[in-house]
Each structure stands twice: as structure tokens, then as C-alpha cells.
C-alpha positions, 0 to 999 in steps of 0.5 A: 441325273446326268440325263437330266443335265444333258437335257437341260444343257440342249434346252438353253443352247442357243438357237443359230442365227438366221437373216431375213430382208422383208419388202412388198413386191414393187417397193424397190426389194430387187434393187436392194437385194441385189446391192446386198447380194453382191456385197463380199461375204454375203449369200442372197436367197430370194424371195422365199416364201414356205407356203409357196415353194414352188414359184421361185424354187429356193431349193433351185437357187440353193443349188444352182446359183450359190452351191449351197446344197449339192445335186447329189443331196438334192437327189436324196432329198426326192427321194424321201420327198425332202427335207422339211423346210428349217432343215433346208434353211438350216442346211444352205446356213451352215454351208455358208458358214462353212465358206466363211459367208452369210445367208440372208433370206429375203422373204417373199412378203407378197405372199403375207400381205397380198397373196393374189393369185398364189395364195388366198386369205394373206395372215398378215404376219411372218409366215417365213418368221413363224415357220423359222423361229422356232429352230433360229434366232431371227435378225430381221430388217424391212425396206418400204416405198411410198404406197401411192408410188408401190401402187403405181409400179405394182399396177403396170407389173405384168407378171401378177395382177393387180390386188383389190385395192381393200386388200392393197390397203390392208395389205400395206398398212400390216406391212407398216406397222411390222416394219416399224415393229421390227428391230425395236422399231429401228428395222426398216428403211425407206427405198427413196431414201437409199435411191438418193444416199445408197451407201448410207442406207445400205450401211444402216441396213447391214447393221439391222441385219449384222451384217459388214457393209462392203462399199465395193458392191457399188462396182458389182450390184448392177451386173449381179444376176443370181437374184429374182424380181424385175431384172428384165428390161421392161419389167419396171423403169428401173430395170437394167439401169447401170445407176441408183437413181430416184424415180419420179412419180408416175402421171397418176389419175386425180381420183385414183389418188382421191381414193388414197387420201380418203382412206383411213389405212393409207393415212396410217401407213404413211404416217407410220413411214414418215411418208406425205400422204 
């Protein structure tokens, strides 16, 4: 009977709590995730993604730039081929935790929606989700761009090429309608709206993610380093700037933007996000 109890008493703990930012590459996700990052008390791991571990290195991250795991942990781990990929996450959490922060992942959602050329065949789900909710509760939020404007920049981004445009449009419509999902349909935010009102979005957004808003990132986000995506100058006109600002829409072909309008799934999505089509 007692062991009965114990088992019983293992299976209805509750599950620790895990924080994950969803974004489209070129959607605006850098900026906001360095905004996030540097607020007090919060530890960014970026990009992330279990299917492709080896692109933006977590693990690397973990160590090197927020001393979540030590190096001497780290060689353990090869040696035994490494932790599976909860026990990394749970790890990095705890250490957090420990120093009285919180861990947010912002997943690589890229590889979910689009994949090109780091995985074929894209689920069009959670792969990060799936693979974590099994041993974490999951507090979940998503940014969005317009797609023309996402389409824009991801077509002029030299570090991935650009996606055929029957999967752009799968890819962007899967992605609306989880955002509008998550949260109870109350977990996402648009990146136009925070370039135009930062510290209301981002408070909004700390909330999704139970998070305390810290209003002192705006002295700190422009200088935050330890974070991947388009920090460069020249990766994106948003690069390097010192200032939160709307980016107009860039010159855009007149039938490229038939071939949006036309289409039934852009139509949806824009719907879906409260965009014009």
C-alpha cells in the first residue's frame, strides 16, 4: 500500500514550468528577444530547436554565455554522448532558478514551418513543444509580422535562402493560426505593434510568458550581445540600430504582390493577425 502511495504521489506532482517565445525568422524575433534578454531576471536561450541542435549550439550558449552548465558538466556529457535534450532544458532551468532567474527558450520556429535547407518536410507544429511537455508545463507566447513585410526581409537575408513561396504560404498560415491558439488565443503579439508602442507590447508579453516586466531593458536591449539572429550590420535594416523603430515596407514588385492577394492562405493569415491583406 505504501508503494501504491508513493506512486501515486509521483504521478500527480506537478511538472516544473518551462518558457517558450515562437517567432518566423525575419519577423522581427531578434529584436524582441533581445528586449526580453536583457530585462533583470531573465536568461534567453536562443533559437532552439531539438531536431537541429547543432546550428545554433544551446548547449554552447548554456555554457558560454549565461554559465548555465559548467564546462566540467559539459565533459561528462560527451563522454556519455549527452544528456537527452528535457534533461539539458531541465538542467539550464534549475540553474536559473537557483540564481533566482528565469529560463525562456526562444524556439527556432524556422525549422517547424519552413525548414529549408536544415530539415525537409517541416510538421507544422511544436517540435520544441512536443518534445518538452511531456516532463514541463508549458507557458507559451508567439510575435508575428505582416507576411508580405516577413517575406520581404526573409528574401534579402543571406545566411538562408529563400523557401518556395507554396510552402512560405503553408508555412505562414500554420504559424497563424497556433499564435492565435496559444495562450487561449490570447498569445501573441504583433512586431508593428511593439516597434510602435515597445513598452506596452513587451509588458503584454511578459504577462503571456509570467514573466515581470522590467522597463530598464530599454537602457540595455541595444547593447545585449549574447543573443543569435540579425545582429550584424547589413543582416537586415534593423540591424545595429540604437532605436526601436517601424520599418517601412520595402519597394515590392506589382505582381509578387498579385501573387499574395491571390492566394487563399494569405488571405487567411492576414485575417487570422488582424493584418490588410
Amino acid at each position: 500500500m505504501a508503494g501504491a502511495n508513493k506512486k501515486n504521489t509521483r504521478s500527480t506532482a506537478k511538472k516544473p514550468t518551462i518558457r517558450i517565445l515562437r517567432h518566423l525568422a525575419r519577423s522581427g524575433g531578434t529584436l524582441i528577444s533581445k528586449c526580453l534578454g536583457s530585462m533583470d531576471g531573465v536568461v534567453l536561450i536562443s533559437e532552439i530547436h531539438p531536431a537541429v541542435l547543432n546550428v545554433t549550439n544551446p548547449m554552447w550558449q548554456a555554457v558560454e554565455w549565461f554559465d548555465l552548465v559548467s564546462k566540467k558538466q559539459m565533459s561528462r556529457w560527451k563522454m556519455v554522448r549527452g544528456p537527452r535534450f528535457e534533461q539539458f532544458v531541465w538542467v539550464c532551468a534549475q540553474a536559473a532558478e537557483s540564481r533566482g532567474e528565469t529560463l525562456v527558450l526562444r524556439d527556432w520556429s524556422h525549422i517547424d514551418y519552413y525548414g529549408h535547407p536544415f530539415l525537409k518536410n517541416p510538421k507544422m507544429g511544436s517540435g520544441l513543444r512536443d518534445a518538452l511537455e511531456g516532463s514541463f508545463e508549458i507557458v507559451e507566447a508567439c510575435s508575428v509580422r505582416h507576411p508580405i513585410d516577413q517575406y520581404m526581409s526573409f528574401s534579402k537575408f543571406p545566411e538562408i535562402p529563400q523557401v518556395d513561396m507554396d510552402l512560405f504560404f503553408d508555412g505562414n498560415l500554420a504559424m497563424a493560426e497556433y499564435a492565435v491558439g496559444c495562450q487561449d488565443g490570447n498569445g501573441f503579439v504583433r512586431y508593428e505593434d511593439l516597434t510602435r508602442d515597445p513598452d506596452t507590447k513587451l509588458r503584454e508579453l511578459c504577462g503571456m510568458l509570467d514573466l515581470a516586466f522590467d522597463p530598464k531593458y530599454s537602457e540595455r536591449w541595444a547593447s545585449y550581445t549574447t543573443v543569435t539572429g540579425d545582429v550584424r550590420k547589413g543582416h537586415g535594416r534593423g540591424a545595429g540600430d540604437t532605436e526601436i523603430r517601424t520599418l517601412e515596407r520595402k519597394p515590392m514588385d506589382e505582381g509578387l504582390l498579385e501573387r499574395f492577394r491571390a492566394d487563399e492562405r494569405y488571405q487567411r493569415a492576414c485575417a487570422l493577425l488582424g493584418y490588410e491583406p
